[in-house]
mmCIF file of the C-alpha atoms, coordinates in Angstrom:
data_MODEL
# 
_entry.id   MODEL 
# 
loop_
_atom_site.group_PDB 
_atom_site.id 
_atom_site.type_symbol 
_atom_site.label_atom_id 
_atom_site.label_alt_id 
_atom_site.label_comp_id 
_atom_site.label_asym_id 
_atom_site.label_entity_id 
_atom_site.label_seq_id 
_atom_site.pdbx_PDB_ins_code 
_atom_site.Cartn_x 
_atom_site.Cartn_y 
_atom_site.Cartn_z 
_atom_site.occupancy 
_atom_site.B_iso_or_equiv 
_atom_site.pdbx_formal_charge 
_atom_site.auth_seq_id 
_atom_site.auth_comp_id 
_atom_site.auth_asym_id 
_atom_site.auth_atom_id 
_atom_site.pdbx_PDB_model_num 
ATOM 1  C CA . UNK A 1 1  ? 28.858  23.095  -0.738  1.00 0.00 ? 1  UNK A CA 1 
ATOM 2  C CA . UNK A 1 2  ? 27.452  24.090  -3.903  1.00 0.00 ? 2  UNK A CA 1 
ATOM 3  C CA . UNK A 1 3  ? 29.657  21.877  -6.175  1.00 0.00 ? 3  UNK A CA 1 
ATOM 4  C CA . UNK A 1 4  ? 28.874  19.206  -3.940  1.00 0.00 ? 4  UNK A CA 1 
ATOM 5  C CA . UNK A 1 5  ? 24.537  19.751  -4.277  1.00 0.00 ? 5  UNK A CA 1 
ATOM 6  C CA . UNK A 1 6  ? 24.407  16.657  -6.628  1.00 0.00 ? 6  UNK A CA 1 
ATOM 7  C CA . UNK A 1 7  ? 25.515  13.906  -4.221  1.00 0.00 ? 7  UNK A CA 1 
ATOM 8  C CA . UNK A 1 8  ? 23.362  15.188  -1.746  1.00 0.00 ? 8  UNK A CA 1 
ATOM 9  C CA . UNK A 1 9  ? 20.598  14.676  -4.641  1.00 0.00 ? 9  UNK A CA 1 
ATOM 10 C CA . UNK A 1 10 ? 22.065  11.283  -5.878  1.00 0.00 ? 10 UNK A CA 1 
ATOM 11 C CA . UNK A 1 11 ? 22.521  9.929   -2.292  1.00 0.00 ? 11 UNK A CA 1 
ATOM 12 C CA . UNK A 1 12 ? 19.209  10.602  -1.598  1.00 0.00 ? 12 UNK A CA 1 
ATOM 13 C CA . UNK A 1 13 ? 17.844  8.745   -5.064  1.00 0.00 ? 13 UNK A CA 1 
ATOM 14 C CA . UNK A 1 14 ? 19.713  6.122   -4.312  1.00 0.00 ? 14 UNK A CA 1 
ATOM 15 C CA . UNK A 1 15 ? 18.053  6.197   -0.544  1.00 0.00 ? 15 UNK A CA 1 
ATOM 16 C CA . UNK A 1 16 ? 14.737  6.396   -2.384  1.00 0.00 ? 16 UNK A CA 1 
ATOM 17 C CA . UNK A 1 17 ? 15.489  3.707   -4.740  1.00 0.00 ? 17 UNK A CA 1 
ATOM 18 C CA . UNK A 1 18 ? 16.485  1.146   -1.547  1.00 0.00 ? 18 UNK A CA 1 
ATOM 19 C CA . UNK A 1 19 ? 13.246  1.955   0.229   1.00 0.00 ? 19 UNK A CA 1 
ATOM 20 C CA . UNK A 1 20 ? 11.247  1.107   -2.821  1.00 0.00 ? 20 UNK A CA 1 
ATOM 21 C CA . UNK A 1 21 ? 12.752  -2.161  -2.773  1.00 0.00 ? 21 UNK A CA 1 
ATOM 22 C CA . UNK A 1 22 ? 12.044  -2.877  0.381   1.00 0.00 ? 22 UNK A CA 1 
ATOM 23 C CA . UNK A 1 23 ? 8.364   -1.472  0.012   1.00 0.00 ? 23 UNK A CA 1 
ATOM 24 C CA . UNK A 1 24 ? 7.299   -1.988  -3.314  1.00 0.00 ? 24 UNK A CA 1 
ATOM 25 C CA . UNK A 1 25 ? 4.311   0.261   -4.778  1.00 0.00 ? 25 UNK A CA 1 
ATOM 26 C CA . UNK A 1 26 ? 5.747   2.382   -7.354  1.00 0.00 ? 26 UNK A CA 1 
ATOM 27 C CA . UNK A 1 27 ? 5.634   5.496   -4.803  1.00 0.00 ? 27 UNK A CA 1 
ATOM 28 C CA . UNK A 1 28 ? 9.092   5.786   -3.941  1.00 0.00 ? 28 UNK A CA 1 
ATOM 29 C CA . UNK A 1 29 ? 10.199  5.453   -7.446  1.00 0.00 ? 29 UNK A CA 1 
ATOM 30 C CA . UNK A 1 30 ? 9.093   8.425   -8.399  1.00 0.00 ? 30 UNK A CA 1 
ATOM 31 C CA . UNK A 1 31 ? 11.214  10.597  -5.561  1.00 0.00 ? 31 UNK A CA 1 
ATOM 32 C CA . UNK A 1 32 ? 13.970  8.460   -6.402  1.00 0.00 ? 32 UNK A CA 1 
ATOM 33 C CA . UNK A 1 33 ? 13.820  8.926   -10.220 1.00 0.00 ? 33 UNK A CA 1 
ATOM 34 C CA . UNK A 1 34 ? 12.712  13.025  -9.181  1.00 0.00 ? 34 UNK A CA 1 
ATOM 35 C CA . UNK A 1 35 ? 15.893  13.189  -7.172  1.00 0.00 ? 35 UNK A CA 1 
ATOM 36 C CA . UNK A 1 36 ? 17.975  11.228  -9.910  1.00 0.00 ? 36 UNK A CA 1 
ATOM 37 C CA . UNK A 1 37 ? 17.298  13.687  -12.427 1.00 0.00 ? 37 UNK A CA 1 
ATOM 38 C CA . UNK A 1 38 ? 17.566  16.684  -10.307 1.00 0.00 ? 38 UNK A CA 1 
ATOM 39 C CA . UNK A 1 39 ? 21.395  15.198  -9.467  1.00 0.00 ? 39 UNK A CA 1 
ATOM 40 C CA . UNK A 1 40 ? 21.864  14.555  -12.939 1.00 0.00 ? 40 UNK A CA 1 
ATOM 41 C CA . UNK A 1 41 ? 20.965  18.156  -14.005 1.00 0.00 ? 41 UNK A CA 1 
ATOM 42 C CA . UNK A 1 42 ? 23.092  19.403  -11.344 1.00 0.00 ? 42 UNK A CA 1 
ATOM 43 C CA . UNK A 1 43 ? 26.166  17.515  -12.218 1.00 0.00 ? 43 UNK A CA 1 
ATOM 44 C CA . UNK A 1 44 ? 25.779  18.400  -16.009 1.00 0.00 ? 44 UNK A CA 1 
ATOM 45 C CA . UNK A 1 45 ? 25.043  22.047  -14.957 1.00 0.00 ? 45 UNK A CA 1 
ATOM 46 C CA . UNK A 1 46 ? 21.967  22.307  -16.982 1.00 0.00 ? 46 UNK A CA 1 
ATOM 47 C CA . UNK A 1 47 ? 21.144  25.755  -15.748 1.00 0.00 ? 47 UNK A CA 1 
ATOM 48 C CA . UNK A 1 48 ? 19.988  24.619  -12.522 1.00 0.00 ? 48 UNK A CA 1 
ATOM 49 C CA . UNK A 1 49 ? 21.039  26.996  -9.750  1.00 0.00 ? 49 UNK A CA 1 
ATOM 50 C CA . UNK A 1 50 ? 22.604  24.759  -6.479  1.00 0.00 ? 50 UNK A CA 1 
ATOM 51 C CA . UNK A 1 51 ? 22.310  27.512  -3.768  1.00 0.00 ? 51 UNK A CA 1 
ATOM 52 C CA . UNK A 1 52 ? 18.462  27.776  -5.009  1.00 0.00 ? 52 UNK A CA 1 
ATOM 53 C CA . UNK A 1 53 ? 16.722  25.718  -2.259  1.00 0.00 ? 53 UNK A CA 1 
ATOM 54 C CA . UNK A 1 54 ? 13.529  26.774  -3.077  1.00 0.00 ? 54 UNK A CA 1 
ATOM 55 C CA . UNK A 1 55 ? 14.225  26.207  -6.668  1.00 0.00 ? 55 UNK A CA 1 
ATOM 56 C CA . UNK A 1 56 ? 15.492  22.816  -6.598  1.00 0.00 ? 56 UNK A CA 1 
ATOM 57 C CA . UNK A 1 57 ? 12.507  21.598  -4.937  1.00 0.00 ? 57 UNK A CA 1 
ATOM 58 C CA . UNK A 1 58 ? 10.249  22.856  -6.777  1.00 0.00 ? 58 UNK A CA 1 
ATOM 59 C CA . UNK A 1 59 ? 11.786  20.993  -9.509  1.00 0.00 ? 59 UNK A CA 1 
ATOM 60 C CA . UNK A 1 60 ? 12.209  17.922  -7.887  1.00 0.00 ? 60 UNK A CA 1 
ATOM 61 C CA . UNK A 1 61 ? 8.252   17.946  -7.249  1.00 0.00 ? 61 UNK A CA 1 
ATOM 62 C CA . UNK A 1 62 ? 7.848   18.422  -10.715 1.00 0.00 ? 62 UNK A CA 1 
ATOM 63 C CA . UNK A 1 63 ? 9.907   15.745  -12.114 1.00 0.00 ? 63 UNK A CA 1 
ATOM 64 C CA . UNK A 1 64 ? 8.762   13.597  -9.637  1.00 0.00 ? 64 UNK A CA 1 
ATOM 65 C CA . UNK A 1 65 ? 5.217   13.967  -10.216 1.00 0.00 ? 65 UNK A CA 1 
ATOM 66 C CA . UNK A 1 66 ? 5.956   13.246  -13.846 1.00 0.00 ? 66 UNK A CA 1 
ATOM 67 C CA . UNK A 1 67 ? 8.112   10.192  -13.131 1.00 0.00 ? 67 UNK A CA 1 
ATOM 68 C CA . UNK A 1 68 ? 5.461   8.967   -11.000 1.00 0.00 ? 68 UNK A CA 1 
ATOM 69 C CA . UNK A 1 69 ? 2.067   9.305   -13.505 1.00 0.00 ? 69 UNK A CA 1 
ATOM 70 C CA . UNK A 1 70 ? 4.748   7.975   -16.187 1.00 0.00 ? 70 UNK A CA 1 
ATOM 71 C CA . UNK A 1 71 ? 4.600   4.574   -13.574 1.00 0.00 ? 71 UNK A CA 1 
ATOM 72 C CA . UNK A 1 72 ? 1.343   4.741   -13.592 1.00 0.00 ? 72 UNK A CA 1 
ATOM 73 C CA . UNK A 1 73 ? 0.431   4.999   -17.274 1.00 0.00 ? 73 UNK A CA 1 
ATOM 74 C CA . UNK A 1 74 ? 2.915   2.148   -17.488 1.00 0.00 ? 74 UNK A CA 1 
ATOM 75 C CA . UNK A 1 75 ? 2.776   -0.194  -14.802 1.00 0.00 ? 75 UNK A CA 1 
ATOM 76 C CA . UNK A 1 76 ? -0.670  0.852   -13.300 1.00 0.00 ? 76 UNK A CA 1 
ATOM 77 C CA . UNK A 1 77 ? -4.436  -0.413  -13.443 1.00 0.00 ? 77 UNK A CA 1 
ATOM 78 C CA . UNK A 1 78 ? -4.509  -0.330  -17.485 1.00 0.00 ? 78 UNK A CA 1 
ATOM 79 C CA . UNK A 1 79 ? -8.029  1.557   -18.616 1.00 0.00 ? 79 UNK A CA 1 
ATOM 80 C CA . UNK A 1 80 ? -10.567 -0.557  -18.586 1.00 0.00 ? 80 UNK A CA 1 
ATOM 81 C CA . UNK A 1 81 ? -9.568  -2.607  -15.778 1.00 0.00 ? 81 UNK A CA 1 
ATOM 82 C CA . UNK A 1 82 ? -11.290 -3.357  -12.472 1.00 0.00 ? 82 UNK A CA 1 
ATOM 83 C CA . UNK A 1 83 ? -10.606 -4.943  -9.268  1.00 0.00 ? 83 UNK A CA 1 
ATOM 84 C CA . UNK A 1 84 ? -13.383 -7.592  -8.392  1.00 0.00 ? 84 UNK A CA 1 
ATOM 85 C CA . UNK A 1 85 ? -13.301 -10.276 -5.672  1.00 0.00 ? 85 UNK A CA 1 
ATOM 86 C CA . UNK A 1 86 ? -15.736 -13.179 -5.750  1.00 0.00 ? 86 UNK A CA 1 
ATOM 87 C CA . UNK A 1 87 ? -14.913 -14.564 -2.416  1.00 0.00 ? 87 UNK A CA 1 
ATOM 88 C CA . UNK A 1 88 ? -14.747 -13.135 0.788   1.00 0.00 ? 88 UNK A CA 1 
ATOM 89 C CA . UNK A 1 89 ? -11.729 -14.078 2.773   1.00 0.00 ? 89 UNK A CA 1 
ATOM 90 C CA . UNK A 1 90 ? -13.642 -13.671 6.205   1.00 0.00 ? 90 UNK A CA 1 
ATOM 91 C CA . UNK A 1 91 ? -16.571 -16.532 4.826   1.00 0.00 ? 91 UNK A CA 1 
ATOM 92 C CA . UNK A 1 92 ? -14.916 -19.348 5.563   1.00 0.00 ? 92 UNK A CA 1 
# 
């Protein structure tokens, strides 16, 4: 099972990756990129243990938590920029 971690990891980015598509707010990119790079690390055998569970998650939360403020320093509110409305939808 071990040599097989990084398709569980890539099958589940890719998973990740569909569902943002289909639900578009930059939150599910961040798993899915988080996963994708826990895969790729896997499949390159960058150190990364497969049989550590605990481990592996941990890293995923980490890269994804990085992937996902990346996404919002560059597709997020930029500084500086607020939300105003000027008409109320529900005075008409």
């Amino acid at each position: 099972m071990s040599g097989l971690t990084w398709w569980v990891w890539g099958i589940a980015a890719m998973a990740l990756a569909l569902l943002e598509m289909l639900a578009p707010a930059y939150i599910f990119l961040g798993f899915a990129i988080g996963a994708g790079l826990v895969s790729l690390g896997l499949l390159l055998e960058l150190g990364i243990m497969p049989g550590n569970v605990p481990g592996l998650l941990i890293l995923f939360g980490v890269l994804s938590g990085l992937a996902w403020i990346g996404l919002r320093l560059g597709m997020g509110v930029r500084k500086g920029q607020i939300r105003t409305f000027r008409h109320d939808i529900n005075e008409d």
